[in-house]
TORMIGU-567148 format. One record per residue (C-alpha): chain; x, y, z; residue number from 1; residue in one letter. Coordinates in pm, whole numbers, plus 50000, padded with zeros to 5 digits. Layout:
<sites>
SITE mol  east north    up seq type
SITE   A     X     Y     Z NUM    A
...
</sites>
This chain:
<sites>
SITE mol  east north    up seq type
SITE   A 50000 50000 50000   1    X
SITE   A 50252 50250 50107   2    X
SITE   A 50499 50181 49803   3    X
SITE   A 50204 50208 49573   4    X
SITE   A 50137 50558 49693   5    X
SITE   A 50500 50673 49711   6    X
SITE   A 50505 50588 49360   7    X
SITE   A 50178 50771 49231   8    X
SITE   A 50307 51056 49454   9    X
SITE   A 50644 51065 49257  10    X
SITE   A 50473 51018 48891  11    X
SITE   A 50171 51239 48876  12    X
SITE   A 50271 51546 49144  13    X
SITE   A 50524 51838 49140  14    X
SITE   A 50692 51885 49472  15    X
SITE   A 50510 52279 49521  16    X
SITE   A 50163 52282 49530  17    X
SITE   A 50104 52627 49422  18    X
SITE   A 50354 52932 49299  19    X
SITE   A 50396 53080 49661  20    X
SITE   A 50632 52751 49647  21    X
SITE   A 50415 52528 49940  22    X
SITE   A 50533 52214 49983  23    X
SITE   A 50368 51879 49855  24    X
SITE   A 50342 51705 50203  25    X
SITE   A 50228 51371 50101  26    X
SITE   A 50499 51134 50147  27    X
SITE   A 50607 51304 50521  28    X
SITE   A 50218 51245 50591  29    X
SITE   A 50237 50843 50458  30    X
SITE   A 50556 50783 50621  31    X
SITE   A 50479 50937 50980  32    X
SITE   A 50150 50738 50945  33    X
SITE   A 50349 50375 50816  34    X
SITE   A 50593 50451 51132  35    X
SITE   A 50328 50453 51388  36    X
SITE   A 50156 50113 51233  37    X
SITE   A 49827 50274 51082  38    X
SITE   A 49650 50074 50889  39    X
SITE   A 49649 50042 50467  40    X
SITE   A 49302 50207 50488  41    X
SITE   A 49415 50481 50731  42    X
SITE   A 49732 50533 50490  43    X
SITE   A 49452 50507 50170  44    X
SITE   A 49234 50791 50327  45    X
SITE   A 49540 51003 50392  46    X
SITE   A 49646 51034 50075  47    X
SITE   A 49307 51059 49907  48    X
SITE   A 49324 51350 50093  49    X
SITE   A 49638 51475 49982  50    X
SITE   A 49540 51432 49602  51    X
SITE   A 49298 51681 49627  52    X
SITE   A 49522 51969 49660  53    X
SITE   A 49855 51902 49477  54    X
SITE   A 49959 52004 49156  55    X
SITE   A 50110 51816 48832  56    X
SITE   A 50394 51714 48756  57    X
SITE   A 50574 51998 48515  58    X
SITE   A 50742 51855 48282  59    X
SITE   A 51088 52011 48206  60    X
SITE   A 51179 52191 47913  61    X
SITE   A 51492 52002 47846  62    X
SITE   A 51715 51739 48124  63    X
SITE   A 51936 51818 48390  64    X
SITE   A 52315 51735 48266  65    X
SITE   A 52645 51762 48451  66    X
SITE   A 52700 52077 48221  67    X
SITE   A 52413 52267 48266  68    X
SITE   A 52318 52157 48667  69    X
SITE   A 52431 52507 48803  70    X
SITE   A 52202 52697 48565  71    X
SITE   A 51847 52593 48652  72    X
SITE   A 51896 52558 49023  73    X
SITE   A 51607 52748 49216  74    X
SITE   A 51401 52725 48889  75    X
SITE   A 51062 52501 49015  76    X
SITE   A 51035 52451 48596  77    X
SITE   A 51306 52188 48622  78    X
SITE   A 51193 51984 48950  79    X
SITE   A 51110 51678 48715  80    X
SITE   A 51459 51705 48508  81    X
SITE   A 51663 51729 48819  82    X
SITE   A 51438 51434 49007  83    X
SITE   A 51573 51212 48669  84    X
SITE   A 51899 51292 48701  85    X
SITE   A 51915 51233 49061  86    X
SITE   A 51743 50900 49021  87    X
SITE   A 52005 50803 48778  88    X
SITE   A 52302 50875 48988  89    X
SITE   A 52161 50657 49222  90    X
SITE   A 52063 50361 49023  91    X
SITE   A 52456 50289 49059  92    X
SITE   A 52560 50510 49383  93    X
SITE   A 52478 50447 49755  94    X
SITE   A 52275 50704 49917  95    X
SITE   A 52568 50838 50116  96    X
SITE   A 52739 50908 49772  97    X
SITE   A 52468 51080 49670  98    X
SITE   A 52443 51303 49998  99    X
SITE   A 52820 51348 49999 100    X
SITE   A 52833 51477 49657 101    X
SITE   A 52591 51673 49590 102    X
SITE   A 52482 51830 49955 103    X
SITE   A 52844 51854 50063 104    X
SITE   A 53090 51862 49832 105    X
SITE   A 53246 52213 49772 106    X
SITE   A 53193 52196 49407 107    X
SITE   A 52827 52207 49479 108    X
SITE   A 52832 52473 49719 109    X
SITE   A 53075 52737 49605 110    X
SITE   A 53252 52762 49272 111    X
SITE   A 53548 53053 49276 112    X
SITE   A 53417 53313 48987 113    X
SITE   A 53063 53193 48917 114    X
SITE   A 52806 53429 48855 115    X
SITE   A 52586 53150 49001 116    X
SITE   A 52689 52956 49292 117    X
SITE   A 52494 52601 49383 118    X
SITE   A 52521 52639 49727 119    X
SITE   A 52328 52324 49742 120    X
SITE   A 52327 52291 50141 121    X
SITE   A 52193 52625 50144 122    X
SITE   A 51884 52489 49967 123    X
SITE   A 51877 52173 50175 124    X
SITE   A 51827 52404 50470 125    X
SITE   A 51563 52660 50315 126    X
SITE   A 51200 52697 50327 127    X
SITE   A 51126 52584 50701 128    X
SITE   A 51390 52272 50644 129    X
SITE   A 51162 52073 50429 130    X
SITE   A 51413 51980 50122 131    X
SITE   A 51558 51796 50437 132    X
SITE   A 51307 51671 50594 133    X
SITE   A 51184 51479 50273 134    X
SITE   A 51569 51369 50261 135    X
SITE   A 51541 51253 50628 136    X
SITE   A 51237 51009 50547 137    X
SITE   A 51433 50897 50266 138    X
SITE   A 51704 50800 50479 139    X
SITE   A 51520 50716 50743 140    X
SITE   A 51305 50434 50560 141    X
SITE   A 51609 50325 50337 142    X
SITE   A 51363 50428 49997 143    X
SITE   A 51614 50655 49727 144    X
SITE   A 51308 50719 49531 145    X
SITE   A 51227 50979 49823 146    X
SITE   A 51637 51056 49847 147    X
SITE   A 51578 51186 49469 148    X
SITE   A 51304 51382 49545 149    X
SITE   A 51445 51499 49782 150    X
SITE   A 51791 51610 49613 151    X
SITE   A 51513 51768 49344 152    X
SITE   A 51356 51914 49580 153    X
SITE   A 51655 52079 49736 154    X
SITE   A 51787 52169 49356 155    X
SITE   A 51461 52375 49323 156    X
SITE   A 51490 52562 49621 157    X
SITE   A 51614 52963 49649 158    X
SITE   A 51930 53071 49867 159    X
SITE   A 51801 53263 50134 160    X
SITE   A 51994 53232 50379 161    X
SITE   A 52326 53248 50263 162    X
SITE   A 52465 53456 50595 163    X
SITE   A 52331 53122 50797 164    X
SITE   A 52532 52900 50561 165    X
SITE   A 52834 53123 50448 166    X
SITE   A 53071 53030 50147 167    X
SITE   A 53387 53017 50434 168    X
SITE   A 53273 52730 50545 169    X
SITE   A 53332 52543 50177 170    X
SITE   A 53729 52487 50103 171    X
SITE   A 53706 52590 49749 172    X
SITE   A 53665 52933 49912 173    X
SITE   A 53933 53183 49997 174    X
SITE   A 53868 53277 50322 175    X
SITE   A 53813 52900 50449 176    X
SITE   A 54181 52812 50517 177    X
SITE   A 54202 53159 50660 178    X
SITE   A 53901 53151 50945 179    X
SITE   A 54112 52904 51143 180    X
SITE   A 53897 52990 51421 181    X
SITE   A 53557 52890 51224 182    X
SITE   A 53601 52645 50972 183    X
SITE   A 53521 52303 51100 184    X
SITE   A 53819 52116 50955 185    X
SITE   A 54039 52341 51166 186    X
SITE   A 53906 52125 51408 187    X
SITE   A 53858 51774 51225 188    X
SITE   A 54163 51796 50999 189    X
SITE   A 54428 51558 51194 190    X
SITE   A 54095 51439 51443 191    X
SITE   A 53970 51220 51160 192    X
SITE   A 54296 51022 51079 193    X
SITE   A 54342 50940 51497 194    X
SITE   A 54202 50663 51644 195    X
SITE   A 54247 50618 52019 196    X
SITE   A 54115 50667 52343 197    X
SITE   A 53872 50873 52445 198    X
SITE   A 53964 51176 52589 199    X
SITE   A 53931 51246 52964 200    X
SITE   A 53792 51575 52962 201    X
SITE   A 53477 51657 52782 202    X
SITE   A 53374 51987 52776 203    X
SITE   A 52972 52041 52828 204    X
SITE   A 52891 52418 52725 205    X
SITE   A 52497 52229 52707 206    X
SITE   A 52285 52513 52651 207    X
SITE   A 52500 52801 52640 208    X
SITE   A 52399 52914 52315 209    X
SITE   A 52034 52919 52371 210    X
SITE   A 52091 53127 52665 211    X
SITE   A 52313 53377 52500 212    X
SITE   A 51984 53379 52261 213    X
SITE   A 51786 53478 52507 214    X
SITE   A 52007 53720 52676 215    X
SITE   A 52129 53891 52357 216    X
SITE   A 52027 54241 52325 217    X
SITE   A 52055 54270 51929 218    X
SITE   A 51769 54015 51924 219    X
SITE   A 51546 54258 52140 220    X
SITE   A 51267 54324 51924 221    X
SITE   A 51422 54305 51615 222    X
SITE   A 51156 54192 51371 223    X
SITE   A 50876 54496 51320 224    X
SITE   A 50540 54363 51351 225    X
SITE   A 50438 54519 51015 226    X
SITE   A 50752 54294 50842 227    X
SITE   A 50553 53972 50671 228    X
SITE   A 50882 53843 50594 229    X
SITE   A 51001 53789 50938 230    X
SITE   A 51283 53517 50870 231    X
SITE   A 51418 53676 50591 232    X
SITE   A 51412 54011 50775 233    X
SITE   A 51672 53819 51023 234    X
SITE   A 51877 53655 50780 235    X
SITE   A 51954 53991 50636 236    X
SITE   A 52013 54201 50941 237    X
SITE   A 52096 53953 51201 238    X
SITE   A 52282 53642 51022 239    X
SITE   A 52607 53728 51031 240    X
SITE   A 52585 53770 51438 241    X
SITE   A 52361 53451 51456 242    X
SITE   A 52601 53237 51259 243    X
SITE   A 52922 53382 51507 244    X
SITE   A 52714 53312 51805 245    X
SITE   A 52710 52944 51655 246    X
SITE   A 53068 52918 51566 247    X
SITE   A 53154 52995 51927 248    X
SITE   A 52889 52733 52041 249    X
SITE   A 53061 52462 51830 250    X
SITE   A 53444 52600 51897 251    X
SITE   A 53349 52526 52306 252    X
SITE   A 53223 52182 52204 253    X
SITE   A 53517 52072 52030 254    X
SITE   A 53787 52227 52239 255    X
SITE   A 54053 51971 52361 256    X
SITE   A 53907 51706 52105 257    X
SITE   A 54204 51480 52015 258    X
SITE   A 54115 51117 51873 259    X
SITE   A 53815 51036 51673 260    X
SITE   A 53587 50888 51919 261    X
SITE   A 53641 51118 52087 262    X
SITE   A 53460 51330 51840 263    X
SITE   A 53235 51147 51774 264    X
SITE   A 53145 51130 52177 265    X
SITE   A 53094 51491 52172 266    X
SITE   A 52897 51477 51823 267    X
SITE   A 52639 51243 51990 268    X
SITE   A 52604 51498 52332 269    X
SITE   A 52595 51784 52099 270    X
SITE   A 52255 51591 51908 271    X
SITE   A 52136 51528 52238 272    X
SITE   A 52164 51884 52341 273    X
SITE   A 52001 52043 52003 274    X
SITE   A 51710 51814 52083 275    X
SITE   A 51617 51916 52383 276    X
SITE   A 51686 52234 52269 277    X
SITE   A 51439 52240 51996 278    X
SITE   A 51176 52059 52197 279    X
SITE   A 51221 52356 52458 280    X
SITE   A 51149 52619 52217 281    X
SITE   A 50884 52469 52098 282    X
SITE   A 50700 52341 52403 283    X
SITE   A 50828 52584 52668 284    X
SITE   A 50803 52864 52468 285    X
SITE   A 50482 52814 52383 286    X
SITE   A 50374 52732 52701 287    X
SITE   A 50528 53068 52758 288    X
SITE   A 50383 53292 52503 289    X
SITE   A 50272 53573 52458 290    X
SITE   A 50016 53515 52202 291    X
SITE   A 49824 53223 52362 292    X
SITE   A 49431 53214 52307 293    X
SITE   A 49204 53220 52643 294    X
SITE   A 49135 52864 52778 295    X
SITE   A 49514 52758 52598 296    X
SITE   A 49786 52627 52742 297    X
SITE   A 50019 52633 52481 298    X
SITE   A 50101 52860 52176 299    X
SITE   A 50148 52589 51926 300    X
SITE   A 50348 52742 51654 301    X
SITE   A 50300 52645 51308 302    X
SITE   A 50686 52750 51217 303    X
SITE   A 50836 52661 51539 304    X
SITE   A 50704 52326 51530 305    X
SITE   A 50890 52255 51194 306    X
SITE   A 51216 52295 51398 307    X
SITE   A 51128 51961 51615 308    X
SITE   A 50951 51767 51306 309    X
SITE   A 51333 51829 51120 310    X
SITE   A 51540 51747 51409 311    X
SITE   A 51407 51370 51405 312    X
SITE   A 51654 51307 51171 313    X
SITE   A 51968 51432 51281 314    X
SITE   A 52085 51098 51427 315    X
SITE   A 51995 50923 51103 316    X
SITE   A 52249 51161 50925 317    X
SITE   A 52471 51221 51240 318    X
SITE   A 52530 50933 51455 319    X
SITE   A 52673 50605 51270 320    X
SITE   A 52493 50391 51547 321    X
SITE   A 52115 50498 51568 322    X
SITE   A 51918 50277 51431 323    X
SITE   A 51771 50461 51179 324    X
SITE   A 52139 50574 51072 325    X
SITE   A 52290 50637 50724 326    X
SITE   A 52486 50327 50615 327    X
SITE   A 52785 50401 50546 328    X
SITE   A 52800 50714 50776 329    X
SITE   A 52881 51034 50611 330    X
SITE   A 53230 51165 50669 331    X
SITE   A 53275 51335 51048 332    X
SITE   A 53377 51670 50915 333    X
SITE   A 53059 51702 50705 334    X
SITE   A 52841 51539 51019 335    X
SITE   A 52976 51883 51186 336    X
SITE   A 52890 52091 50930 337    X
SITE   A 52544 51962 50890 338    X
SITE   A 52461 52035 51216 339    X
SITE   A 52642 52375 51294 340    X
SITE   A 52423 52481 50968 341    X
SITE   A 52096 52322 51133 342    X
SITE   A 52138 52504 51417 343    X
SITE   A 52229 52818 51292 344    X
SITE   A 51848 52794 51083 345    X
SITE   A 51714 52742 51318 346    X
SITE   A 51788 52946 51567 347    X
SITE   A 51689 53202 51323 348    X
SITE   A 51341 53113 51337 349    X
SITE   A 51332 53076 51659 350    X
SITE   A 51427 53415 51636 351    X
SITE   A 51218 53549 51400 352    X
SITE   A 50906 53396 51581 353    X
SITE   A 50980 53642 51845 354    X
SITE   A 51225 53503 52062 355    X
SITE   A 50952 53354 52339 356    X
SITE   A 51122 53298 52709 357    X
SITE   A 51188 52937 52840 358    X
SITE   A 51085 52923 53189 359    X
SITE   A 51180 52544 53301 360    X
SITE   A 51047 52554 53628 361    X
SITE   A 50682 52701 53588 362    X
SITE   A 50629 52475 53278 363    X
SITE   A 50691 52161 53492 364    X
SITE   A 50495 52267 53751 365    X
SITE   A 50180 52337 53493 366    X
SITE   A 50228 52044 53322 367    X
SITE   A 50176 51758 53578 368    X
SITE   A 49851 51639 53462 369    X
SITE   A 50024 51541 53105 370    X
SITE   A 50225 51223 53274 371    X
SITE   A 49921 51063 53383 372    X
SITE   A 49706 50819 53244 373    X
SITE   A 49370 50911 53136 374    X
SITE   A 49035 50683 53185 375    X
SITE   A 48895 50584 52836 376    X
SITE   A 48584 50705 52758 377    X
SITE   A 48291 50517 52921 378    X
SITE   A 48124 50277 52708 379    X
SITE   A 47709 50187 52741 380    X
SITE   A 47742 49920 53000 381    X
SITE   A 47631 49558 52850 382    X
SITE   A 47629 49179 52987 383    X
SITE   A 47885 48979 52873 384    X
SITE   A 47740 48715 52655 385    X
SITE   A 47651 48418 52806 386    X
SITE   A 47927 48064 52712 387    X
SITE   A 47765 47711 52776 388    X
SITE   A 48134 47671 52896 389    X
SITE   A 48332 48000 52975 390    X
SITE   A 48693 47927 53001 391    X
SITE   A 48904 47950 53311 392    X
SITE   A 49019 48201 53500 393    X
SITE   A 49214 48027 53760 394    X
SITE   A 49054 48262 54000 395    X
SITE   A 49118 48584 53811 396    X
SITE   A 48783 48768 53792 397    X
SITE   A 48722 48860 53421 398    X
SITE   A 48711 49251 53406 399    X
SITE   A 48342 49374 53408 400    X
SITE   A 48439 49760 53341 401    X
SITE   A 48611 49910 53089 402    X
SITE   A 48986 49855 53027 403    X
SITE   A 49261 50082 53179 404    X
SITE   A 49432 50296 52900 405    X
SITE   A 49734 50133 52948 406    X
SITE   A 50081 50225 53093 407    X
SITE   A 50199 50525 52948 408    X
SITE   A 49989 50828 52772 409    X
SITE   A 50100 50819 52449 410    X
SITE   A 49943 50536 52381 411    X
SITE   A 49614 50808 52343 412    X
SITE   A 49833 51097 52222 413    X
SITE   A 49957 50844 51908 414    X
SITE   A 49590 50740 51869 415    X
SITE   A 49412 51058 51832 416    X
SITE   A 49742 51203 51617 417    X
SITE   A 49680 50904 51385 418    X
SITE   A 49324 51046 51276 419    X
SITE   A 49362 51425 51293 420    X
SITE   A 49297 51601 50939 421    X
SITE   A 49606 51804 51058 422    X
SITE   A 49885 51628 50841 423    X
SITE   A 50150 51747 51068 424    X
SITE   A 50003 51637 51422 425    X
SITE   A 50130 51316 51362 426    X
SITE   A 50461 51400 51230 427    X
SITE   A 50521 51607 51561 428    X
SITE   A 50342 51338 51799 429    X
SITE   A 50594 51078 51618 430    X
SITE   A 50906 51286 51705 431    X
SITE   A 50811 51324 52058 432    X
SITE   A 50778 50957 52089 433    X
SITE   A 51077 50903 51939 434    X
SITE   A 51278 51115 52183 435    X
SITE   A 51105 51010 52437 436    X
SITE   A 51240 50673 52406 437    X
SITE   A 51573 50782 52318 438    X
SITE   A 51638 51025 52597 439    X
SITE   A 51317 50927 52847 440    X
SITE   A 51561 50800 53067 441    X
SITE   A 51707 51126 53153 442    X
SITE   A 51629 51245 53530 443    X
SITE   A 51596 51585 53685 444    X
SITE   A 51903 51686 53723 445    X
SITE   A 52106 51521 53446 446    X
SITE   A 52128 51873 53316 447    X
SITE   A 52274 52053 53652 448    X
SITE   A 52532 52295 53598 449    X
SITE   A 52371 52360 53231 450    X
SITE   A 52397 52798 53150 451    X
SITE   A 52029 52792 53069 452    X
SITE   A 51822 52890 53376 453    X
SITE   A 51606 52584 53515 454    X
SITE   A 51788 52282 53343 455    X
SITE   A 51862 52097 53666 456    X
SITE   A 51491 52038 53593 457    X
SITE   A 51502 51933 53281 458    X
SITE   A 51398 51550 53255 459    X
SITE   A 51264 51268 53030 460    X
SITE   A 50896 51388 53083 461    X
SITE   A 50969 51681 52867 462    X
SITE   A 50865 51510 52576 463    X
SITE   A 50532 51357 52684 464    X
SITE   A 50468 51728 52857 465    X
SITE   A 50467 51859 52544 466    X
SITE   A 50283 51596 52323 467    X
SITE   A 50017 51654 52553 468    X
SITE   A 49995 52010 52548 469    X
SITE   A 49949 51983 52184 470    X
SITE   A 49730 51718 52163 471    X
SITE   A 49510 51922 52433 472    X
SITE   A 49548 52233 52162 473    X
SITE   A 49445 52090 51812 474    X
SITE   A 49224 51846 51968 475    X
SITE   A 49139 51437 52037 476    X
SITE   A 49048 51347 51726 477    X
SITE   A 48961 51001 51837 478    X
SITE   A 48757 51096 52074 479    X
SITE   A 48514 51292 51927 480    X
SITE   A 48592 51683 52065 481    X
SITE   A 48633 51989 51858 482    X
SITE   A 48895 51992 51631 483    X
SITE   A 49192 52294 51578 484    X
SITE   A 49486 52403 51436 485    X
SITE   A 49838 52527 51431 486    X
SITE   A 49908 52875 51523 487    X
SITE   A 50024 53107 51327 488    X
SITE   A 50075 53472 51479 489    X
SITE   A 50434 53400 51675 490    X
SITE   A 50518 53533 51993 491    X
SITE   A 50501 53917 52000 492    X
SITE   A 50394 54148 52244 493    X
SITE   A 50092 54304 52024 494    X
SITE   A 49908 54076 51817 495    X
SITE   A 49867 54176 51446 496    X
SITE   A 49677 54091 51183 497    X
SITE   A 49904 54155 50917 498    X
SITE   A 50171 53891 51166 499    X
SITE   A 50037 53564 50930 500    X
SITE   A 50343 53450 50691 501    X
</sites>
């Protein structure tokens, strides 16, 4: 069922589903769905759905060649000649070949002299993160007819934030070699080639970025309500500061690194730490506001949101032994890179949304009721029907009331995401679950010591806190109640009409 769809998908729709450049979501939708176990008739209905909004394939005016690849990138036109030529490189390359080359590789990023430059990871990272995300479920599931979407989908994408994703950081540029203090092979360089123990002393600046976010004065109020534009507005006057506060993030991470696993140990706390990062701004901040509706608890944002839904795939890309993981791993220098460039996007829209506060303590203490399990709704009572010869019990009373919920509350949360009309509910509710297994584990004060103000209580809860918060806001689908959606109007001060992007 799910093959057949990805396949339709691919052959009859063009990845934008109208010229303002919205995304066709189909594929994230069936895959997110196919994770959790729906059913083929849940998947069927899903994507019925889908077809009744996306547009047709274009078909290209001429194909995508070695020669010419430079010249049509950003141009939508050319989304099916760039999906071909993709899906021929990798009828005889391995995914990670395909990722290496043409995400990574500095002849695809920045070409001395050109009047056009590829910067292909630039495009990876644009437009909310979705040419990656449709990567990620590519990887992810193992399936390189999404991988070639993807890479299409990436091709067709503009350069918007080139300040987030500078040319320095490419060595076919001049000033890489120079920024010694900045380019992440400066680092890596000899790193890569050592194999040994691991060092002694691991440095854990964990969250010392976000808080200089929060505490930087530049950031104060820097988007004008009347700017539509909001992310763009902060690429262009606050990128440059943005992508040094990042560099100095990564620098303190990798500071005494001298053997590879040892880099690799402080590549998997750095994951950890963007994680809970992300699920902070997102959760905590919106618990936080401003700009939540009476008889809310939580400011889901539409945008933010898109920053959690991405990061679900950074250990498939960044750590060799998830088990999700790209096989063979990409190289460790260009693991780095990836996620110094993640980061850097999105921390601008985590800007540009307004910057909400992150108050750890009072969100724990509002969000008890989340980690406990609800009754089910109360059926009519009836009999049990009557057996000429019931089995055995061996003295266990058979259960005359309803059955509990079960164990944990996500069980609910994953069956009322499941149904919602809201495609990404269930993307979100999946990437929750997922790091709630992952790092569930954690207790309060794992994070002690932390620079961001309330870690120590930071724990595993802070992903089912969440998923309930926003299951509470768009509504139990499965259970009959009043449906909702994302929101939309950020985190400002003074709400504004004109604040929609």
């Amino acid at each position: 069922m799910l093959v057949g769809k990805l396949l339709h998908n691919q052959e009859h729709y063009h990845t934008f589903f109208n010229d303002q450049g919205r995304h066709n979501h189909a594929t994230h939708h069936l895959f997110a769905l196919y994770g959790l176990g729906a059913s083929a008739d849940l998947i069927e209905a899903a994507y019925a759905i889908h077809m009744t909004y996306l547009t047709p394939v274009i078909h290209s005016p001429h194909a995508i060649t070695d020669d010419n690849f430079v010249e049509h990138l950003g141009d939508d036109e050319y989304y099916n000649a760039y999906h071909a030529y993709f899906s021929n490189y990798l009828s005889n390359h391995t995914m990670t070949e395909a990722v290496e080359n043409y995400i990574f590789a500095p002849e695809y990023n920045y070409i001395p002299g050109a009047k056009k430059q590829p910067e292909m990871l630039n495009r990876c990272l644009a437009s909310l993160i979705h040419p990656f995300i449709h990567i990620g479920y590519g990887v992810e599931f193992e399936v390189k007819g999404q991988l070639a979407e993807g890479l299409a989908m990436t091709a067709v994408h503009p350069t918007d934030q080139t300040p987030l994703v500078p040319y320095s950081l490419f060595s076919s540029h001049q000033g890489f070699s120079a920024a010694s203090t900045t380019s992440l092979l400066s680092h890596l360089g000899s790193v890569t080639l050592a194999d040994g123990a691991k060092s002694s002393i691991t440095p854990r600046p964990t969250f010392s970025l976000y808080q200089r976010i929060l505490e930087e004065p530049a950031f104060e109020q820097v988007v004008p309500l009347t700017v539509i534009d909001k992310y763009e507005h902060i690429v262009e006057n606050q990128g440059d500061l943005i992508h040094k506060l990042v560099t100095e993030w990564y620098d303190a991470w990798l500071e005494g690194v001298q053997t590879r696993q040892d880099a690799e140990a402080r590549l998997e706390a750095m994951v950890e730490e963007v994680v809970w990062a992300h699920v902070m701004i997102y959760g905590v901040g919106g618990f936080a506001g401003p700009g939540i509706e009476p008889a809310r608890e939580i400011n889901a944002d539409f945008f933010i949101m898109h920053i959690v839904t991405s990061a679900l795939f950074l250990p498939s890309f960044l750590l060799p032994d998830s088990p999700t993981a790209l096989t063979p791993p990409l190289s460790l220098t260009n693991r780095f890179l990836l996620l110094r460039t993640f980061v850097s996007v999105s921390i601008g829209w985590y800007i540009s949304r307004g910057r909400p506060a992150l108050p750890i303590v009072s969100f724990y203490a509002a969000t008890e009721k989340h980690l406990s399990v609800p009754s089910p709704p109360q059926p009519l009572h009836r009999d049990p029907p009557r057996r000429k010869n019931p089995p055995p019990t061996n003295g266990t009373p058979l259960p005359k009331g309803p059955l509990p919920s079960g164990a944990s509350p996500w069980l609910r949360i994953i069956q009322n995401a499941l149904v919602h009309p809201v495609e990404h509910l269930v993307k979100l509710q999946r990437v929750l679950a997922f790091f709630a297994v992952k790092y569930g584990g954690r207790e309060q004060g794992h994070f002690a010591g932390a620079a961001l103000e309330g870690a120590e209580k930071l724990d595993g809860t802070l992903f089912l806190r969440a998923a309930g918060l926003t299951m509470d806001r768009l509504g139990r689908a499965n259970e009959g109640v009043q449906l909702d959606i994302w929101d939309y109007e950020g985190f400002f001060d003074v709400d504004h009409p004109e604040d929609k992007e």
